[in-house]
N, C-alpha and C positions, 0 to 999 in steps of 0.2 A: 289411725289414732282415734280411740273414743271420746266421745262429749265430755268425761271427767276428768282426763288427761288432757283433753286443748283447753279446756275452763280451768284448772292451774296452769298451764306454760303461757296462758294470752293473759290473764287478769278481766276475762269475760265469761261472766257468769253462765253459768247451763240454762238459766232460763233466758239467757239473751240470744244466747248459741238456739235454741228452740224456737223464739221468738224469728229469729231470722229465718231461720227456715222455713216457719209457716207464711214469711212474707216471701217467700224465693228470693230475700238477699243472698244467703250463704247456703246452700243445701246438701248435706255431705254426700259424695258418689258413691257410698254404697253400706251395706247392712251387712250387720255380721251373720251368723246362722242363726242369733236370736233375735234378731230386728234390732239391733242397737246401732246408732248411728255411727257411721265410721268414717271417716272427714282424713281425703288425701291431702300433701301436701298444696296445691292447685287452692283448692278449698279453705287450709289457713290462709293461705297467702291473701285468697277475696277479704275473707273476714279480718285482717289487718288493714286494707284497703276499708272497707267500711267502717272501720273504728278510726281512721286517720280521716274519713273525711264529715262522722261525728263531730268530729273535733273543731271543723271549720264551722259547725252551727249545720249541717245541713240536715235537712229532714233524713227520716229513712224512703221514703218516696221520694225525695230527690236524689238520694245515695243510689236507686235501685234502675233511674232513668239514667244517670252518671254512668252507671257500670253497664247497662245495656243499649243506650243509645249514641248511635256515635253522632249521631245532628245535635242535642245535646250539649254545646260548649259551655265553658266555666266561668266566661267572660260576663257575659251579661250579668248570670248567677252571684258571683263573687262580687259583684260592683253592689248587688243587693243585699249580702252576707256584712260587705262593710258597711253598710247602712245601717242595716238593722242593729249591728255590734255598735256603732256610734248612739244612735240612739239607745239603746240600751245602757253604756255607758254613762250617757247624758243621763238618764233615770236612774240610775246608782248613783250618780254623783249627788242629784237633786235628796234623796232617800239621806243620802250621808251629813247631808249639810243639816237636814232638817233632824235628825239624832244630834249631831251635837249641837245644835240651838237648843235643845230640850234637855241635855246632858248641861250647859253651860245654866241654863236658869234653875239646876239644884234643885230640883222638884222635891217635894214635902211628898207627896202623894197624888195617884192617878186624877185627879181636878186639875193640879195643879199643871200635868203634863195636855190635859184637855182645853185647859184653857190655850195654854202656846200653841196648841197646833187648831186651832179656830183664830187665832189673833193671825198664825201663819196662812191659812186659807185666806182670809178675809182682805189681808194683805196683797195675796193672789190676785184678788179681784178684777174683771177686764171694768169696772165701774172706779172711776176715781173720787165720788162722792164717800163709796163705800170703803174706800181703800184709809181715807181721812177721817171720817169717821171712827173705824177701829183703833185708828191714832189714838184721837182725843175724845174719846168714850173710853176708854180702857178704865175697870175700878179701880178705884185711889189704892196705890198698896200694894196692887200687883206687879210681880219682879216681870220683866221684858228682857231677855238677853240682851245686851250690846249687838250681840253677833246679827242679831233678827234685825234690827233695825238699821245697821248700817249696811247689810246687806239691801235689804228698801232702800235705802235713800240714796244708795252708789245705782241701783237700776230705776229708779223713778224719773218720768218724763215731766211730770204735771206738776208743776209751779208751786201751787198750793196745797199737796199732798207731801211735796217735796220739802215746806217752810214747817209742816207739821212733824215729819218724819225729824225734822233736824232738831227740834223741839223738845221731840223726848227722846232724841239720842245724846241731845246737851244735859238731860239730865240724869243720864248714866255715868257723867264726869270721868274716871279716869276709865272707865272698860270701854267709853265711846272711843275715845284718841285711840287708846290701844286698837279699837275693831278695825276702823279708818284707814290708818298708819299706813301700813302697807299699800292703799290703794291710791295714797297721795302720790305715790311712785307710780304707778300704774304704768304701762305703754300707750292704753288706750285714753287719748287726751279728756276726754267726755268722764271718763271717772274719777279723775285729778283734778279734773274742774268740784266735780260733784262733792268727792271726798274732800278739799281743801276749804271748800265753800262750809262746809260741816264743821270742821276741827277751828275755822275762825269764830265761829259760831260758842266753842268754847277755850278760845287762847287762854283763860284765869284758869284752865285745869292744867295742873304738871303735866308735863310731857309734850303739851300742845306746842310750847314755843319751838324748840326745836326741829322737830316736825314742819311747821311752818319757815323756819330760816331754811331751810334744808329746801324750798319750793320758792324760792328769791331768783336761782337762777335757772329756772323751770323753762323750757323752748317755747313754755305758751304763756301769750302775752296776759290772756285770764287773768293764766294759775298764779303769776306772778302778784297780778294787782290786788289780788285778792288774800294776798299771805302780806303784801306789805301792809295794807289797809289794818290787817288785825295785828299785825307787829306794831306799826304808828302806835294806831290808839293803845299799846301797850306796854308803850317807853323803849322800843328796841330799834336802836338805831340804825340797826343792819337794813332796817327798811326806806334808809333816808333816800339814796340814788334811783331806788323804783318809783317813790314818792313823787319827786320831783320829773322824774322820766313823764308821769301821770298826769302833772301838770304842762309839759311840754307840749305834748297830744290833746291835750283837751279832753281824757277820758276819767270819767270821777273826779273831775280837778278840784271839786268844792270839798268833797270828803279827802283827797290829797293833802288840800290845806289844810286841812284843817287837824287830821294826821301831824302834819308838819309841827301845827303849832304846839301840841303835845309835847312830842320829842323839844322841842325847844326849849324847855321848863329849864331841859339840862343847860349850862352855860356853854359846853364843848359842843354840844349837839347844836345849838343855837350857830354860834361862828360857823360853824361846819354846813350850817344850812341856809345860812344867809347869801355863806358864801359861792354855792351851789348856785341859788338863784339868781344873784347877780351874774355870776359867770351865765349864766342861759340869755340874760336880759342884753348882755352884749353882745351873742352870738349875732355872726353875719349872716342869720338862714332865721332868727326869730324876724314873723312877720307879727304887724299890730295885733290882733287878736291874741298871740302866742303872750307877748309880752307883758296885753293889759292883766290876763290870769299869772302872771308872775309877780305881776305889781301887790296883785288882789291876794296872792299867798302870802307879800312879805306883810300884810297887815295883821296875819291869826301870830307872827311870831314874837318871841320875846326880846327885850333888850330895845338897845337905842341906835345900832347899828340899821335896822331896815325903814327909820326916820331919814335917818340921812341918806341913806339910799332913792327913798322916797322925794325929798327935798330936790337931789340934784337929776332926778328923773322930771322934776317939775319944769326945767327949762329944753326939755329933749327938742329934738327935730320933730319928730312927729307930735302933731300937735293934740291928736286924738291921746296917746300914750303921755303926752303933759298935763290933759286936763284931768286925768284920770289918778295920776301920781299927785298930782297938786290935791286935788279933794281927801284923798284917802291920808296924803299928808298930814293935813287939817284933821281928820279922825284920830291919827295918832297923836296929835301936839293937845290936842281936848281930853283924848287918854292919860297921857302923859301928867296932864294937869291936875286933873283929878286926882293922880293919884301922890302928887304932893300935896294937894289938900287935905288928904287922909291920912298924910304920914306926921 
């Protein structure tokens, strides 16, 4: 079979068929009467074998040590072929993501595609002064994808790169929620933290609340406090049981309450929360500590139910949780006062 005849029936080119042969991959066994190469069966058969193992990534030096060495195995090799294919992989993805962050910020004109991929470098940065910086140096006016930044700020470790990032992803409004969204689900707990911390950041933007209630009953106990904390402050009752869970624990109990007393503006929310606390304040596992931050909640709430509460909390057994309910008592009966003075 001649070189023009195997280059149609294989879909390899005559100059690859040439190419191989000046390497001794494939070298046809024999010539015709006019020197043209003549390639037995034996011979395609190699040159199907080196184009299938092309295909795994391997060099032609490695193809040529494959087919002639039998010490040679594929083990080692192939563990290095998936390597490099994952990496690679990884750099296509990274390539991909960084097009559409540049497709997503609607470029006017090549500056404007320059500018994003220097704010994206600069983001890069193994320097986090640098990294903050690019933040808030950016000139006034210039569009930032959503996508750019909430990607930053779901992988940022540093604190205060991290308070910046959220800064001006809060004032991307509804393309921030939207970039997030997805990552307040996340599997890996670290970005559900990172993502929900962001989106409370702008609960006044559409789309944030539900987002947020949808992370209420989250496996982490964070993710949780931190979707109730930005529901509280934003009238959503759905946050009352975490609220108060918050106060139980002793974690954020002040901003808890203070949460609480929001929500209680409502009349229903109020009863509903009063009633909450009191049911905690007689549990047979609240120790003093537990109790006096219960006491100290019901004083941010509304209404006249958490006086009287207060009142007969004043003659308790424990005498530390009487002195405590009796003073704050007094705070609300001076409250109270005032505010028939006013009326």
């Amino acid at each position: 079979m001649l070189i023009g005849e195997v280059a149609r029936r294989s879909g390899v080119s005559a100059r690859m068929l040439r190419h191989y042969d000046a390497l001794g991959l494939v070298r046809p066994t024999g010539r015709t009467v006019g020197g043209y190469r003549e390639y037995s069966a034996d011979d395609v058969r190699r040159m199907f074998h080196v184009e299938s193992l092309r295909s795994l990534g391997l060099s032609l030096k490695q193809i040529g040590r494959a087919l002639e060495d039998p010490a040679f195995t594929p083990s080692a090799l192939v563990g290095d072929l998936i390597q490099w294919t994952e990496d690679r992989l990884a750099r296509e993805r990274e390539l991909l993501e960084r097009l559409r962050v540049i497709d997503a910020s609607a470029p006017a004109g090549w500056q404007d595609v320059l500018r994003v991929v220097e704010l994206m470098r600069e983001l890069d940065s193994s320097s986090a002064a640098r990294r903050q910086q690019a933040v808030l140096t950016r000139p006034e006016g210039m569009p930032v994808p959503a996508e750019l930044l909430a990607g930053a700020v779901l992988s940022e470790s540093d604190p205060h790169v991290a308070g910046a990032l959220r800064w001006a992803l809060a004032r991307t409004g509804d393309d921030g929620v939207a970039a997030l969204a997805a990552a307040a689900g996340s599997e890996d707990v670290e970005i559900r933290r990172r993502a929900v911390l962001a989106i409370a950041g702008m609960a006044d933007v559409p789309g944030a609340i539900p987002v947020l209630t949808g992370r209420l009953e989250d496996p982490d106990a964070l993710v949780r406090r931190q979707a109730a904390l930005a529901l509280g402050a934003h009238g959503v009752s759905a946050a009352v049981p975490t609220l108060v869970r918050m106060i139980v624990d002793g974690t954020n109990d002040v901003d808890a309450a203070e949460a609480l007393g929001t929500l209680s503006q409502d009349p229903a929310s109020a009863t509903r929360i009063t009633t909450l606390l009191a049911d905690q304040l007689a549990a047979p596992t609240a120790d003093s500590a537990t109790r006096i931050r219960l006491i100290q909640a019901l004083v941010e709430l509304e209404g006249i139910a958490p006086l009287e509460i207060l009142r007969q909390l004043a003659h308790d057994e424990d005498h530390t949780v009487a002195l405590v309910a009796s003073a704050l008592a007094g705070v609300l009966e001076e409250r109270a006062g005032e505010v028939l003075d006013n009326s």
